[in-house]
C-alpha positions as protocol buffer text, in pm:
chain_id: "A"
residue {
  index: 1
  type: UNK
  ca { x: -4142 y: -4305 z: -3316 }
}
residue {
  index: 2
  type: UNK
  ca { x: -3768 y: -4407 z: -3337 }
}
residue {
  index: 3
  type: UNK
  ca { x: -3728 y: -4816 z: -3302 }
}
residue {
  index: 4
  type: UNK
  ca { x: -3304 y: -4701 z: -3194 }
}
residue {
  index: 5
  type: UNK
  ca { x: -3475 y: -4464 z: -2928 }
}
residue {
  index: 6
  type: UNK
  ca { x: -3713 y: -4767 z: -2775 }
}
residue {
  index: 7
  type: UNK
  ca { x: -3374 y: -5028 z: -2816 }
}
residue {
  index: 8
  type: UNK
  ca { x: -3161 y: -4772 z: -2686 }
}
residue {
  index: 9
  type: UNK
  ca { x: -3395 y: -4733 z: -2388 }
}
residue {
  index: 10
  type: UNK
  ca { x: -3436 y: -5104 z: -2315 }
}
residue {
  index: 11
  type: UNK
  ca { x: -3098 y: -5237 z: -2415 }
}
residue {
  index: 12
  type: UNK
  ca { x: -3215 y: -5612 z: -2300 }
}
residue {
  index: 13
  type: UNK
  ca { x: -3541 y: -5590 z: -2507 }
}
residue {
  index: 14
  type: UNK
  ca { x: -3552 y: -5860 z: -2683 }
}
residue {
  index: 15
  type: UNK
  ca { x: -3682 y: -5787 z: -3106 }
}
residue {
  index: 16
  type: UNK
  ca { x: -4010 y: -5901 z: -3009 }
}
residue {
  index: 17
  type: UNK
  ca { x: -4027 y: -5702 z: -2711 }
}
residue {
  index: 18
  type: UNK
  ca { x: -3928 y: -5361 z: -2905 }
}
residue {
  index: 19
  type: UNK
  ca { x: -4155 y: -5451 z: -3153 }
}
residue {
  index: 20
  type: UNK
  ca { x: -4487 y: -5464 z: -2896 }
}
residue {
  index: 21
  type: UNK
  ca { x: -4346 y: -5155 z: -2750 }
}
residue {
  index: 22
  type: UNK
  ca { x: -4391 y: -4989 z: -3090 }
}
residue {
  index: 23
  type: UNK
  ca { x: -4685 y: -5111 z: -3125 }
}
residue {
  index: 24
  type: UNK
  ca { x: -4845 y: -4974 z: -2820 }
}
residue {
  index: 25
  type: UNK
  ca { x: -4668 y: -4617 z: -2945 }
}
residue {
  index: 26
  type: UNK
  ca { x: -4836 y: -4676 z: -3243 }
}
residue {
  index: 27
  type: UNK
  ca { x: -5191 y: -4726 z: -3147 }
}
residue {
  index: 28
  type: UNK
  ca { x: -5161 y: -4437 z: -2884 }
}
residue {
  index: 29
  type: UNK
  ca { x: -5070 y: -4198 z: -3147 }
}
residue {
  index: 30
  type: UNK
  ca { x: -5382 y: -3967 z: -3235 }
}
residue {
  index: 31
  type: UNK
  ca { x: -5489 y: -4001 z: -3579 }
}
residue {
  index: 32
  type: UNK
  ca { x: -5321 y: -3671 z: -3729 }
}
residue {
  index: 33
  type: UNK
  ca { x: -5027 y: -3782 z: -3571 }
}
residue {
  index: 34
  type: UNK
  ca { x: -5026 y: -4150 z: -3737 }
}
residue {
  index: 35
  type: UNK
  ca { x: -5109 y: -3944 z: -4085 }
}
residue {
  index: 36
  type: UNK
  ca { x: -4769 y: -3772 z: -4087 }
}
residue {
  index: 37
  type: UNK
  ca { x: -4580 y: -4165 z: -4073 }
}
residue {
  index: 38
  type: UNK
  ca { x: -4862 y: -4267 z: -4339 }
}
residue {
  index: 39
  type: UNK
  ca { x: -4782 y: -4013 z: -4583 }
}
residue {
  index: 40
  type: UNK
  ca { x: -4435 y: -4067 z: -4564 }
}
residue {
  index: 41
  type: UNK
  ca { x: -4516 y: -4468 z: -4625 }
}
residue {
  index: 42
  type: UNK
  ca { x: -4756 y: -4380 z: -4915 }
}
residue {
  index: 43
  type: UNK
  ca { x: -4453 y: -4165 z: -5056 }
}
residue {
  index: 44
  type: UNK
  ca { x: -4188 y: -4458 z: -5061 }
}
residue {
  index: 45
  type: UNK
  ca { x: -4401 y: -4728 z: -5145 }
}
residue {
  index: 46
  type: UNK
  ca { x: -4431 y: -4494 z: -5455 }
}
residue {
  index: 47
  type: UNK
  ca { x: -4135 y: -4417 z: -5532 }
}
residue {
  index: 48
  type: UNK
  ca { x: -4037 y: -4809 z: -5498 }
}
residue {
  index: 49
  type: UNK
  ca { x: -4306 y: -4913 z: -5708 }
}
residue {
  index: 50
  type: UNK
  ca { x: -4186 y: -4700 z: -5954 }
}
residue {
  index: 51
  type: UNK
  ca { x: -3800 y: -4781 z: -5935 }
}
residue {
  index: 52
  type: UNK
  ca { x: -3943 y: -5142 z: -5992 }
}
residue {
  index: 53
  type: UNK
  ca { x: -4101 y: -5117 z: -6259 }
}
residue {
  index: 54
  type: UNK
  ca { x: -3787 y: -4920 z: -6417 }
}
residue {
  index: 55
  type: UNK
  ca { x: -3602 y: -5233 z: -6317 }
}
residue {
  index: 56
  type: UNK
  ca { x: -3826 y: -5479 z: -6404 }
}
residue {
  index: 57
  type: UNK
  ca { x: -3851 y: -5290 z: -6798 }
}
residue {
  index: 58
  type: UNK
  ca { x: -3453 y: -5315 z: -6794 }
}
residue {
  index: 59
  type: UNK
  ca { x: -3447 y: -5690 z: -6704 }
}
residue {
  index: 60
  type: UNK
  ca { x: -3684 y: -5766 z: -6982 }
}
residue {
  index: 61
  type: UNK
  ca { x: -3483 y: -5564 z: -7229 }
}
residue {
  index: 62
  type: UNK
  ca { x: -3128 y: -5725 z: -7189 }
}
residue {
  index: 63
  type: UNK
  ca { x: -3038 y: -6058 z: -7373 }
}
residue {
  index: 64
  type: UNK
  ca { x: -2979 y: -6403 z: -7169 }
}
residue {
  index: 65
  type: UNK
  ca { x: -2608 y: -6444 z: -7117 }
}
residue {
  index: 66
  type: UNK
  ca { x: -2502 y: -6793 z: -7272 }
}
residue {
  index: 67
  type: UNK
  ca { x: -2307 y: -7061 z: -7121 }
}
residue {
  index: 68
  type: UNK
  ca { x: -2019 y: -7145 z: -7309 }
}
């Protein structure tokens, strides 16, 4: 499922229009087939859950600048 392919496809589709487009793509895919794009989801949401709370630790750590 490629949103470029879909807009590509229907170059006067308006954003809501490719968006219900994907969604019918999406609930015809068979469930194996939907795992694949939830695994990969699962995976990044990690990985930025983890780079936030890296960032979030370095905020807390630096001093407020002050005004002069």
């Amino acid at each position: 499922m490629k949103a470029t392919k879909d807009s590509n496809e229907n170059p006067a589709a308006s954003f809501t229009e490719i968006g219900s487009l994907l969604g019918k793509k999406w609930h015809s895919l068979s469930a194996p087939e939907k795992d694949v794009y939830q695994k990969r989801s699962d995976e990044e949401k990690r990985v930025y859950e983890l780079k936030m709370k890296e960032y979030k630790a370095m905020i807390s750590q630096q001093q407020p600048v002050k005004a002069e």
